[in-house]
C-alpha positions in Angstrom: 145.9 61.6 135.1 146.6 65.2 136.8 150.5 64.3 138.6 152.5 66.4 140.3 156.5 65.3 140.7 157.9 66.9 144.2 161.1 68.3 143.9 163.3 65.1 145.2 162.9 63.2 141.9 164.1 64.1 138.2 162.3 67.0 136.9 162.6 64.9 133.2 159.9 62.8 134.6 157.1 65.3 133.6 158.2 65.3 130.2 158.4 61.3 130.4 155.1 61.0 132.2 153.6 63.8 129.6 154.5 61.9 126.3 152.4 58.9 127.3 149.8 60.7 127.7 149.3 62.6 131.5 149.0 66.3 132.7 152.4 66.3 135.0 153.6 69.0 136.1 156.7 69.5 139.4 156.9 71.1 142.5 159.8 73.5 141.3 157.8 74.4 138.5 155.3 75.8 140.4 157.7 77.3 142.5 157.1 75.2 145.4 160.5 74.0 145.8 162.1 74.0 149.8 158.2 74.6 150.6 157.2 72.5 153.7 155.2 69.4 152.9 152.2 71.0 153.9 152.2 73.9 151.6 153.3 71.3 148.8 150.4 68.9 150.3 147.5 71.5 149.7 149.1 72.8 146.7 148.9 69.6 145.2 145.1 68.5 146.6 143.7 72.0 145.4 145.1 71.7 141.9 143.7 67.5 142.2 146.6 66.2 141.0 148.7 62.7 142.3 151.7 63.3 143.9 154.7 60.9 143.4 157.4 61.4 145.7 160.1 59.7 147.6 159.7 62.2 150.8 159.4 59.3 154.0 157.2 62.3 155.4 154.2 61.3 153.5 154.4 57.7 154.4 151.8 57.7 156.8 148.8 55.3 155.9 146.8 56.9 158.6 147.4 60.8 157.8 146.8 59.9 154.2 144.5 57.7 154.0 142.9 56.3 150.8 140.3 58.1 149.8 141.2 61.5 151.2 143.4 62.8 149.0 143.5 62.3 144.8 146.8 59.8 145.5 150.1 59.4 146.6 153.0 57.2 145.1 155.9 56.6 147.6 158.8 55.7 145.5 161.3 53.5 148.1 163.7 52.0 145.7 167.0 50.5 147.1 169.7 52.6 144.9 167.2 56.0 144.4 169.9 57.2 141.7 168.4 59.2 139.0 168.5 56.5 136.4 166.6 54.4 138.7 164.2 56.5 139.4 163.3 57.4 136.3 163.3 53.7 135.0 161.0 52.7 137.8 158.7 55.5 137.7 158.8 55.1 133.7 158.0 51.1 133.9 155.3 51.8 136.2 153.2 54.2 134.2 153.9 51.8 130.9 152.8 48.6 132.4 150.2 49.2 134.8 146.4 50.7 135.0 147.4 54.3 136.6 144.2 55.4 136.4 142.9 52.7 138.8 145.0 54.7 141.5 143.2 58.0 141.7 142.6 58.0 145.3 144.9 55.5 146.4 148.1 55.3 148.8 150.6 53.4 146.5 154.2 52.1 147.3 156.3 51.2 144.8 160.0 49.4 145.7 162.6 47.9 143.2 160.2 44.8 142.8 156.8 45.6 144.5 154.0 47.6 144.1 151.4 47.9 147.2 148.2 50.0 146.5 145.5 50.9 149.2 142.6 51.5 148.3 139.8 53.4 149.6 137.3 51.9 151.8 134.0 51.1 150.4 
């Protein structure tokens, strides 16, 4: 899977996420970082990638829709301290079937995982 990491998690995550087997790559990396979300929104569709952030402003179901976009993962953990993060983040990509979320508008919490997918 193509990911991009946006700048308000740990930048170690591409290196986590790359080991197992995924193209990541991070918002400062591409020099994106303090961008607004829209530059890092169409920075991040034209390269196709899956952008995992934390950023609230790309909650919206309706302005990112399933199936417009090559997916989202919200990251909305209680304590969003580093080592969470990453141990989250990590747990998710070991355990579950990423690939079934191309397209998809996921949120992951400290215990849940919701995934939208796109209409049929």
């Amino acid at each position: 899977m193509r990911i991009k990491i946006d700048e308000n998690l740990p930048a170690s995550l591409a290196g986590i996420l790359s080991a197992v087997g995924h193209d990541a790559d991070t918002v400062p990396r591409q020099g994106l970082a303090g961008r607004n979300d829209v530059e890092i929104w169409r920075a991040v569709q034209n390269e196709a990638r899956f952008l995992i952030t934390q950023d609230m402003d790309f909650s919206d179901l309706r302005r990112f829709e399933p199936g417009t976009h090559h997916g989202l993962l919200l990251v909305r953990l209680r304590d969003p301290v580093r080592r969470s993060l990453i141990a989250r983040v990590e747990e998710l990509f070991r355990d579950r079937d990423v690939e079934s979320w191309a397209r998809c508008f996921v949120v992951a919490t400290d215990r849940r995982l919701r995934i939208r997918s796109p209409k049929k």
